[in-house]
N, C-alpha and C positions, 0 to 999 in steps of 0.2 A: 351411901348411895352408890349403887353399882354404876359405870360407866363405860361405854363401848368408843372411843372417840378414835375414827376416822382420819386420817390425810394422806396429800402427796397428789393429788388430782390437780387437773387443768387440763389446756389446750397443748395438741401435740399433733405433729404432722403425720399422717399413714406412715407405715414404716416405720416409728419413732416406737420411743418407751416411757415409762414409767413406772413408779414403785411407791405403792401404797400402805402406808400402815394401818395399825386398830391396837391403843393402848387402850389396857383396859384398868380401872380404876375403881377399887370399893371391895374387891374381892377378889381372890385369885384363880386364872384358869389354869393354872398347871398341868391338873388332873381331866380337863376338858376337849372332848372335839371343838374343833373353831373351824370357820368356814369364811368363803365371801360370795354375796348373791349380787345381783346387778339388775336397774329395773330402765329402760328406757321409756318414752315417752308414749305412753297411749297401752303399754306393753306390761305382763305382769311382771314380778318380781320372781328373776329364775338361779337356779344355779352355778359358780362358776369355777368354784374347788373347795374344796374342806382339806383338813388336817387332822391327823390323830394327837394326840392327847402327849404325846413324845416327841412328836415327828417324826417316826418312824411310818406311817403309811401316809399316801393321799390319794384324793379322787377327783379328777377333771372333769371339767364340761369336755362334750365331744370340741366343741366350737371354738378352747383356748387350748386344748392339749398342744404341749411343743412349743407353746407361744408363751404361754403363764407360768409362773411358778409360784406357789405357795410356803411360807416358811415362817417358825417361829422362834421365839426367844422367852422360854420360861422365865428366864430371872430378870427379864424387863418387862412380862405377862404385857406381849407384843407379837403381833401376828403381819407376817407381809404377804402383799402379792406382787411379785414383779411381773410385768405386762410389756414383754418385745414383741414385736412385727404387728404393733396396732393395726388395726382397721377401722374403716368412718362404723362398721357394725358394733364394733366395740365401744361407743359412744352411748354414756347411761351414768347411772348414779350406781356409786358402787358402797354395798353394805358390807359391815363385818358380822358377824353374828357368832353368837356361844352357844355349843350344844354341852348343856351340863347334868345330861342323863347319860352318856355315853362318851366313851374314848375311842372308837375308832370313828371316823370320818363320815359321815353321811350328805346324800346331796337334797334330805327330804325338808322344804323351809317349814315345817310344821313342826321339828326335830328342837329346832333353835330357841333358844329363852330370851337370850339379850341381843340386842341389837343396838348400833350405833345410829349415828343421825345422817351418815352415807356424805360422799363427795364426789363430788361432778367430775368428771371422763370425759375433753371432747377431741376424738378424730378425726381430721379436716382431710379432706383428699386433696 
């Protein structure tokens, strides 16, 4: 059974950080885009970087460039985001997701096949 599981989330001050993983289990993403989306409250489920398939490319949301970084680890089939200079906007559930039709990065959530069961993000001002 494939598995996308998620952590590293919680309550964290404006300004503060965090760093999120997505191990993923049952299959390997080696050869896969990986990405992570984020949905708040009342609000769809949007974009907020992907990864190539190496790590050799990525694509930001305009709204975490500078602030986020995306990064993996093939031989632990392990995806991170690290998330400095939070904002209370940055407060959501944050997903991991597998693109395993393609290797370079995309920000289309329709693109994705797996998903994890996401972890709570909250910004307190």
């Amino acid at each position: 059974q494939v598995q996308l599981v998620e952590s590293g989330g919680g309550l964290v001050q404006a300004g503060g950080s965090l760093r999120l993983s997505c191990a993923a289990s049952g299959r390997t993403f080696s050869s896969d885009a990986m990405g992570w989306f984020r949905q708040a409250p009342g609000k769809e489920r949007e974009f907020v970087a992907s990864i190539s398939w190496n790590g050799g490319s990525f694509y930001y949301a305009d709204s975490v460039q500078g602030r986020f970084t995306i990064s993996r680890d093939n031989a632990k089939n392990t995806v991170y985001l690290q998330m400095n200079s939070l904002k209370p906007d940055d407060t959501a559930v944050y997903y991991c997701g597998a693109d395993v039709d393609h290797r370079r990065p995309t920000p289309e959530l329709y693109e994705y096949d797996y998903w994890g069961q996401g972890t709570q993000v909250t910004v307190s001002s």
